[in-house]
N, C-alpha and C positions, 0 to 999 in steps of 0.2 A: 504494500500500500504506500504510495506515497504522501499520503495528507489522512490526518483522523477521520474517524465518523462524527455527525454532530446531531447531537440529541437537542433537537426544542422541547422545554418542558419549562414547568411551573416546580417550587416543593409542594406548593399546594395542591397542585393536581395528584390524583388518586390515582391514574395511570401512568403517568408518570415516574413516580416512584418503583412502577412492575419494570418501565424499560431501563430504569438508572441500574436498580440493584442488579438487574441483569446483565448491563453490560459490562459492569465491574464486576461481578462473577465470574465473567467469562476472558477479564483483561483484553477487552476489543478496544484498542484506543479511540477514545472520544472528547472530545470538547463538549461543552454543554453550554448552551444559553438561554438565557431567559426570553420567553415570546414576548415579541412588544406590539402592539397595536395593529402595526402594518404587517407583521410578516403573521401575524392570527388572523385577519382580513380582507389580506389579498393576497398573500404568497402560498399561504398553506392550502386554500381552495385550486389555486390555479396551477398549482407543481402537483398536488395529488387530485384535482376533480371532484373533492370531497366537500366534507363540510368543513368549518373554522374550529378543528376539534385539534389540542394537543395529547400527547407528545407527537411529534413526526420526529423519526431520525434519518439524517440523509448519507446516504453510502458515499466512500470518497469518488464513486462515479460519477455522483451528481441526482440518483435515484432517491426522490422521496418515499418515505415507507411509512404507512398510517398502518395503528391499529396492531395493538400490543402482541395481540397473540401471533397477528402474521409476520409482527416485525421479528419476534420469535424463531418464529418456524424457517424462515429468509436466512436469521444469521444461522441458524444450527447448520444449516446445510453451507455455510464457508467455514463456519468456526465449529469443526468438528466434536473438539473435547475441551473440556468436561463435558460430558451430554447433558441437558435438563431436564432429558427422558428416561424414564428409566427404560435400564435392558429389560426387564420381565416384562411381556408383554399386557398380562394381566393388570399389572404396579402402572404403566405405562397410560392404560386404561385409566382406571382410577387416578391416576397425579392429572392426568384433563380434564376429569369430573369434577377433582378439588379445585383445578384454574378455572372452570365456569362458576362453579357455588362462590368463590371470593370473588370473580370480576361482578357476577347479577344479582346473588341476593344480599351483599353486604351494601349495598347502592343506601337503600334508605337506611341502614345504620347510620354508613357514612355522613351523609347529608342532614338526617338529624341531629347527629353531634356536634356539625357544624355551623347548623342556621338556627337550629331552636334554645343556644344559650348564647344571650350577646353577648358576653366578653369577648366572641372569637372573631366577631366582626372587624374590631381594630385590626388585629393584624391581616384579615384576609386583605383589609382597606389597602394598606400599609405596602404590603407585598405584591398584589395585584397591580397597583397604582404605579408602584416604581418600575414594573416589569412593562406595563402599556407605555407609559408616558417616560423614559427613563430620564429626559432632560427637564422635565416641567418643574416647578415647584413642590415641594410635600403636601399642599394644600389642593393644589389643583391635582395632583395623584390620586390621593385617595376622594377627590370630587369625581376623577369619571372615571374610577373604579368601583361608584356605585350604580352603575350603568350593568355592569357582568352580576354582579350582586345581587341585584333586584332579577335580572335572569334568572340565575339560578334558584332564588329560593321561589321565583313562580313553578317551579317545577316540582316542589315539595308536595301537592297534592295529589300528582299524578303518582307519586314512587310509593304514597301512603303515607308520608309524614304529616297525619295529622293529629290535634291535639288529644281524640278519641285514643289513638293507636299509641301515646308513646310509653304510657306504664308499659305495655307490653312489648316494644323495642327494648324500653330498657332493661327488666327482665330477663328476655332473649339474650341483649347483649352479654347482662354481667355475667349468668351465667355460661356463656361460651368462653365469655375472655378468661374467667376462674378453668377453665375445661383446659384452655390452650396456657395457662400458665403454669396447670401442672404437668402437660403434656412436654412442655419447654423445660421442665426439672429434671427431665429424665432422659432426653433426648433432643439434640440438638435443632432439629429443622423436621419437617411436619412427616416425613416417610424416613425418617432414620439418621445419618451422621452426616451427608450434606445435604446442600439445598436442591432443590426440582421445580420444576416449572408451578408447582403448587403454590412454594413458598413465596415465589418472586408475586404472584397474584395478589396473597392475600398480604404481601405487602403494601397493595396500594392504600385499603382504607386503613389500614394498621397505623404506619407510619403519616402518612401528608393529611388526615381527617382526625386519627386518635392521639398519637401520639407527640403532634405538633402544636393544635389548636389547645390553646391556655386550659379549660375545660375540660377536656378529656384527656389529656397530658395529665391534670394533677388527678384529677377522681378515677380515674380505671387504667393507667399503664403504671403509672407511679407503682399505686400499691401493689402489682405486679412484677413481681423483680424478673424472673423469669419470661414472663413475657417481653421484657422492656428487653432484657440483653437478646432474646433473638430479634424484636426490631432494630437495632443496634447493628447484630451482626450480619442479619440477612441485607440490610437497607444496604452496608457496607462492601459486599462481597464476599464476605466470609468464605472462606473455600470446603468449609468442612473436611475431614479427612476418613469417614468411616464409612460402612457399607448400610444401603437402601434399604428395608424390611421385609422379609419373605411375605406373599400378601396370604399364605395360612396362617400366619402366626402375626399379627401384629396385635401390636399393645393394647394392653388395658385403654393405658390413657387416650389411645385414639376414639376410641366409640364412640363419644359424646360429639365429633366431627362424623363421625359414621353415623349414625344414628338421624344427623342435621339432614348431612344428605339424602339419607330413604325416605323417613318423616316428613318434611317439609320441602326441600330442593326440588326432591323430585315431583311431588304433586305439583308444585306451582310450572313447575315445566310441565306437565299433561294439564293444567289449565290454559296455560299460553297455547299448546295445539287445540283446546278445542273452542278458542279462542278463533284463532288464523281458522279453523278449519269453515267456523262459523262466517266470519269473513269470503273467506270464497266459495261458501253458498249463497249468501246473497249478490252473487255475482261482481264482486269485487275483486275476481281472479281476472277479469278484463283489462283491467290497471298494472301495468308490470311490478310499479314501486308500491309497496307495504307500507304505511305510515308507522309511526315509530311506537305509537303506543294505540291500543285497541282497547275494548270495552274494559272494566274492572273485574277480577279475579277473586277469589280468596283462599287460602289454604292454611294449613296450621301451620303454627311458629308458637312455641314453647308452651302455655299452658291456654290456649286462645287459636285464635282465625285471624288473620292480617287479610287487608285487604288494598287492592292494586290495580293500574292499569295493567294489562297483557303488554307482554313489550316485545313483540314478533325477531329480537336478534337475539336474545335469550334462547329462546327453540332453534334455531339457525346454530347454534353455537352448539347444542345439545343433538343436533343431527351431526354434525362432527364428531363430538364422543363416539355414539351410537357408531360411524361407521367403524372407529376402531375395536369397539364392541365388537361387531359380526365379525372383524378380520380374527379373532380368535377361535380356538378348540374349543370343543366341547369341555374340555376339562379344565381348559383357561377361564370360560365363561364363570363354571360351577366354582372355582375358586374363588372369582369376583363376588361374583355374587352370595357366596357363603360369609363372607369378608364384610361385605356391606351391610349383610341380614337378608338371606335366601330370597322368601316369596316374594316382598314386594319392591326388592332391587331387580330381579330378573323379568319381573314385570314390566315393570318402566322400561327399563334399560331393551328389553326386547320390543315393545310398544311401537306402534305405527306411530310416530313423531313429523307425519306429513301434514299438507302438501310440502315438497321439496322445497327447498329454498338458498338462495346464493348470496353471497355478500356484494353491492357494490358502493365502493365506499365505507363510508359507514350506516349506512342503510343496507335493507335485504330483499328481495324482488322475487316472482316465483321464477326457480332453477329454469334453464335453460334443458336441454338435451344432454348438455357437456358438465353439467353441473358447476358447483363451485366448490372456495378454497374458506380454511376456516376462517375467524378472525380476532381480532384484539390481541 
């Protein structure tokens, strides 16, 4: 190579943090910079076709590359080793099952931690404002970084955050984060002694939503030591040095992620298809582009029902698993799915999750002939 790769990204951004810690995992040389105004609203649209959405990192070819998980899957196949997959094909399965449950369903954690206690507004101001405007005033910064602001928290009804729903987020949350800080006491990274493409995931809301914003930084990672040092060390690169977990024998301490995923992950994915499904019986398969959220859903989350728009990339993302799914044995499968909890992972996981569906951009459209590539 002769020039770095360069990662546009926020620390505040939640995706972001999946492409950092990944590429210092991987020692890919990179430069990083902060998005500013213009290259969020007219470069990153017109180099990728997409929407005004970070991180983008661009290859020293000149290729912009949206969208974590492809940005992923692009470098694995130049930067061979360490893999972020694991070898078992089975383990392999399941660590992309983990990167969809932390890219989709920690969304409105994430976004409640961050909108519904003000103190974390300043700094979102603060940070935001110097990254749009870099030469302006502190004043005028955080003036039209209340522009992105008010975006986003217009979105907080769609994802569910509302003020019905948060006893029961917060609930959810503490206890997963108690789950994953005992799980971080015993073992380093979330499938055994390094990291995998799991870990780099559920970095995003971990670190740029919990463990940055004033609020959730002092009330839920703080008093988590173990969780705090794997943010720490996964954000960083850690290389780890020990082996992945047989996926007949994993831990104790995994279940209560295992458990996330059959209970709740997966129903709210078999509502997103019968969602879409819904959708392209009212004739709305006529339209190639899927709009990005669809009627309201509900499924369980910890001792209750949450309730949601259908988000059609969600399923899209979960028709990727599913193919690595069927690319396995009979005996691959039964492993997985004994791993996860028999009847109602082999369920799902077997499940007609159509109609097809491809990614363009960061939006999803019904598959072509040729299908599509995963994404984020």
């Amino acid at each position: 190579m002769t020039k770095p790769f360069l990662l546009y990204g926020w620390q505040l951004s939640y995706f972001s943090g999946k492409a950092r810690a990944y590429l210092r995992y991987k020692q890919i040389p990179f430069r990083e910079r902060e998005v500013d105004g213009y290259t969020l609203m007219r470069r990153i649209p017109r180099k990728t076709g997409s929407s005004p959405v970070m991180p983008v990192v661009v290859t020293p070819e000149g290729e912009w590359l949206q969208d974590t998980t492809h940005i992923i899957e692009t470098l694995e196949q130049r930067f061979l080793t360490p893999s972020v997959y694991p070898e078992s094909a089975a383990l392999r399965v399941l660590a992309q099952l983990l990167e969809a449950w932390a890219d989709e369903w920690w969304i409105p954690i994430a976004m409640h931690y961050r909108w519904s206690y003000p103190e974390n507004e300043a700094l979102f101001l603060k940070e935001a404002g110097r990254a749009l405007v870099p030469f302006a005033p502190a004043f005028l910064q955080r003036r039209l970084a209340r522009r992105p602001a008010t975006l986003l928290k217009s979105y907080l009804p769609g994802v569910g955050v509302v003020p019905a729903q948060f006893d029961l987020m917060e609930r959810w949350t503490e206890a997963m984060l108690d789950a994953l800080d005992q799980h971080f006491a015993h073992h380093d990274f979330l499938l055994g002694g390094r990291p995998c493409v799991a870990d780099f995931a559920l970095i995003g809301p971990l670190y740029a939503h919990l463990a940055r914003d004033p609020w959730p930084k002092r009330a839920l990672i703080a008093p988590r030591p173990h969780l705090q040092a794997w943010v720490a060390r996964t954000h960083e690169g850690a290389p780890g040095d020990g082996a992945l977990f047989d996926i007949a024998n994993l831990p104790e301490t995994l279940q209560p992620v295992l458990r996330a995923l059959r209970d709740e992950f997966l129903p709210m994915v078999l509502g997103i298809r019968d969602a879409v499904q819904r959708h392209a019986q009212a004739g709305a398969a006529r339209k190639p582009r899927l709009p990005r959220a669809l009627e309201s859903i509900d499924f369980p989350m910890a001792d209750g029902r949450f309730r949601r728009l259908a988000m059609p990339y969600t399923l899209w993302m979960m028709q990727g698993v599913q193919r690595g799914y069927r690319a396995l044995d009979e005996a691959q499968r039964a492993a997985l799915c004994a791993a996860i909890g028999s009847g109602a992972a082999a369920e799902a996981l077997a499940a007609d999750v159509g109609p097809a569906l491809q990614r363009t951009g960061l939006r999803v459209r019904w598959a072509e002939a040729r299908g599509g590539a995963r994404r984020r």
